[in-house]
C-alpha positions in Angstrom: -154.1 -49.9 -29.2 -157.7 -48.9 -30.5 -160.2 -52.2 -31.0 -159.9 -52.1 -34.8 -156.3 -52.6 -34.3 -156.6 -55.3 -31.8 -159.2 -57.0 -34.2 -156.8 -56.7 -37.6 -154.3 -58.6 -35.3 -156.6 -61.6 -33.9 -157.8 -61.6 -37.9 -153.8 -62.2 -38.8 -153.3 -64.3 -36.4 -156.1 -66.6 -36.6 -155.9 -67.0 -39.8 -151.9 -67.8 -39.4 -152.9 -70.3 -37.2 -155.8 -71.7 -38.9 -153.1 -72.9 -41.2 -150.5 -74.1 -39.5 -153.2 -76.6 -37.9 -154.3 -77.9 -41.5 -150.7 -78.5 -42.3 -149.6 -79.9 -38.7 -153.3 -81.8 -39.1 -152.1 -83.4 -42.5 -148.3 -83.8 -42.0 -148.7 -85.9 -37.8 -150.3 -88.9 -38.8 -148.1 -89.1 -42.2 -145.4 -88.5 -40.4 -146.0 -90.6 -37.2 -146.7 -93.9 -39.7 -142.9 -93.1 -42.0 -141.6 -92.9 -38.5 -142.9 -96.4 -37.8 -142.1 -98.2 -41.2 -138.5 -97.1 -40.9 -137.6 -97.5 -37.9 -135.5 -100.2 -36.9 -136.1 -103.5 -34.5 -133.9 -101.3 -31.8 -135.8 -98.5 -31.9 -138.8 -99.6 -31.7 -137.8 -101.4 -28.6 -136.7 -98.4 -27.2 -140.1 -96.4 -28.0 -141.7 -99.4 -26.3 -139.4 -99.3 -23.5 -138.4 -102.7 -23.6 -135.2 -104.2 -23.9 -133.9 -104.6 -27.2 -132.8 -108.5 -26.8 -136.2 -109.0 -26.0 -137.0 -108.7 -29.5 -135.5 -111.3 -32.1 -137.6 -109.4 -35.3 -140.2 -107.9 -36.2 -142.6 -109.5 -39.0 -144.9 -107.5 -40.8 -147.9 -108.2 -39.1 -146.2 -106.8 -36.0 -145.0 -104.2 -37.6 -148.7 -103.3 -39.2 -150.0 -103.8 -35.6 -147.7 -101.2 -34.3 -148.4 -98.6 -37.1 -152.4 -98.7 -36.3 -151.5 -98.4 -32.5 -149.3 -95.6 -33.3 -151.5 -93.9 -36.0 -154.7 -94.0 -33.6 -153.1 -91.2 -31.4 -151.7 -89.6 -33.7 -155.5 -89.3 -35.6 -157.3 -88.1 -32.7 -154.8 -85.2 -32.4 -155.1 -84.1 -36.2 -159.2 -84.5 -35.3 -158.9 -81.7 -32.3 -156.3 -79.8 -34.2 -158.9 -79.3 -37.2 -161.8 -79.1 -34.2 -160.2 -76.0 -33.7 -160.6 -74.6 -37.3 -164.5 -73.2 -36.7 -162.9 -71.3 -33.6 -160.4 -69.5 -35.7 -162.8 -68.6 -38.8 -165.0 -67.1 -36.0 -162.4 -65.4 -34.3 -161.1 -64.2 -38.0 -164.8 -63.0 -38.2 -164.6 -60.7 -35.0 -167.0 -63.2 -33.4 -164.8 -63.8 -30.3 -167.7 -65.1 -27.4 -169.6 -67.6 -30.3 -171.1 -70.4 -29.3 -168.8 -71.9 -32.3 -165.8 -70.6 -30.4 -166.8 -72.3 -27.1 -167.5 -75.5 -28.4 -164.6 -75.8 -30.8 -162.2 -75.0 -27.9 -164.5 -78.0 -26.0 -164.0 -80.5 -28.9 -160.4 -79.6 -28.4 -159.5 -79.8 -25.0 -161.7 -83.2 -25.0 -159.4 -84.8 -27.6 -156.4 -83.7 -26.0 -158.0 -85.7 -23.3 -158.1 -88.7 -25.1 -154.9 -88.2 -27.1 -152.9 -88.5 -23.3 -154.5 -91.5 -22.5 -153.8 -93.4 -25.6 -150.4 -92.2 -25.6 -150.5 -93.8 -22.2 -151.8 -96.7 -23.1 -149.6 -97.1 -26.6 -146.3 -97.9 -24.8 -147.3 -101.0 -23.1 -149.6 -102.2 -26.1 -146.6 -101.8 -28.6 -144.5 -103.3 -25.8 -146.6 -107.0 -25.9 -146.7 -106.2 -29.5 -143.4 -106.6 -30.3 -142.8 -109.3 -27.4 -145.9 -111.6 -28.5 -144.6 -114.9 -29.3 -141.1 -114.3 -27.9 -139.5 -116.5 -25.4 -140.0 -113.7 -22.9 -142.9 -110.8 -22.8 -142.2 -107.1 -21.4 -144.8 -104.1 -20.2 -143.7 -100.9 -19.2 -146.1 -98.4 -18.7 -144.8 -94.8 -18.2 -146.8 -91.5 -17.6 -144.1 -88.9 -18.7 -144.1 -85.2 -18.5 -145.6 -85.0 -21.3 -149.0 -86.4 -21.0 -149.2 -84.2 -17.9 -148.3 -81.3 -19.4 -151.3 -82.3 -22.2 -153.5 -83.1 -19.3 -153.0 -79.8 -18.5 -153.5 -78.2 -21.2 -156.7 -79.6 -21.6 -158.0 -78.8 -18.7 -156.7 -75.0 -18.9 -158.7 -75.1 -22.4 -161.4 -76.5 -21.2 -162.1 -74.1 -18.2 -161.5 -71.0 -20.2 -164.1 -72.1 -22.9 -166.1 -72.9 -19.8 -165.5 -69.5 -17.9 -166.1 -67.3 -21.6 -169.5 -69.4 -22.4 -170.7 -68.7 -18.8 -169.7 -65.1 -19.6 -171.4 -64.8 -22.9 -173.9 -65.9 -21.2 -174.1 -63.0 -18.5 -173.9 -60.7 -20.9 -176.7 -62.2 -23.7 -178.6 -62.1 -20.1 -177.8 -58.5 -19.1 -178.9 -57.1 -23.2 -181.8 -58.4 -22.5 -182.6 -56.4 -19.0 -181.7 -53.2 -20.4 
């Protein structure tokens, strides 16, 4: 496949890409605070990992409590998802070892970072939420495949923007011995 080929494709693709993070950027939080407002007492218990007779109701307050401590994540994420959108206009552009590139992919593995330990930290929180002022309290905390496989992720993210910045800059160095 000759380079103009190769560049046409990362073009289509990026820009693919580029839009299915504005729409997954928009639609997560929306979508992570309807989840909340409908669920019932039941499942939110069971999100929390608590036992459902622990919970007699939930009043509105609680239930506002639990949206913000749900929505926080799910902001962050739509934040590195839209991180990335500098990354893919550059890569559109041909411009694949930019500083832009490096530092979007940064942003992003960073936030993923944080987006693992909140979801961490959201289960027990949402767990004394919906216990406070009940005859008896639960925690549960829980690190699930999931936020290791994030963790992962972010690292893998992070050490390839790493490992093409340090490249870039070889290469800047080199031009400029020849």
């Amino acid at each position: 496949m000759d380079s103009e080929k190769r560049r046409r494709r990362v073009e289509i693709l990026s820009r693919v890409l580029g839009v299915a993070v504005v729409v997954a950027a928009v639609l997560i939080p929306v979508l992570t605070v309807l989840s909340v407002v409908v669920m019932s007492v039941g499942q939110l218990a069971q999100g929390a990992q608590i036992r459902p007779e622990l919970v007699t109701g939930v009043s509105l307050a609680k239930r506002v409590a639990l949206i913000v401590l749900t929505a926080v994540p799910a902001v962050v994420f739509s934040w590195a998802l839209v991180a990335l959108l500098p990354a893919l206009r550059d890569l559109r552009r041909g411009a694949f070892f930019s500083t832009v590139v490096f530092r979007s992919l940064r942003r992003f593995a960073g936030a993923l970072v944080v987006v693992s330990v909140l979801r961490i930290l959201v289960i027990p929180l949402a767990g004394l939420v919906l216990t406070a002022g009940e005859a008896q309290g639960s925690l549960s905390i829980s690190i699930d495949f999931d936020v290791v496989q994030s963790l992962m992720l972010a690292a893998g993210v992070w050490l390839m923007a790493w490992v093409l910045a340090e490249g870039a800059a070889l290469a800047e160095e080199n031009r400029q011995f020849v």
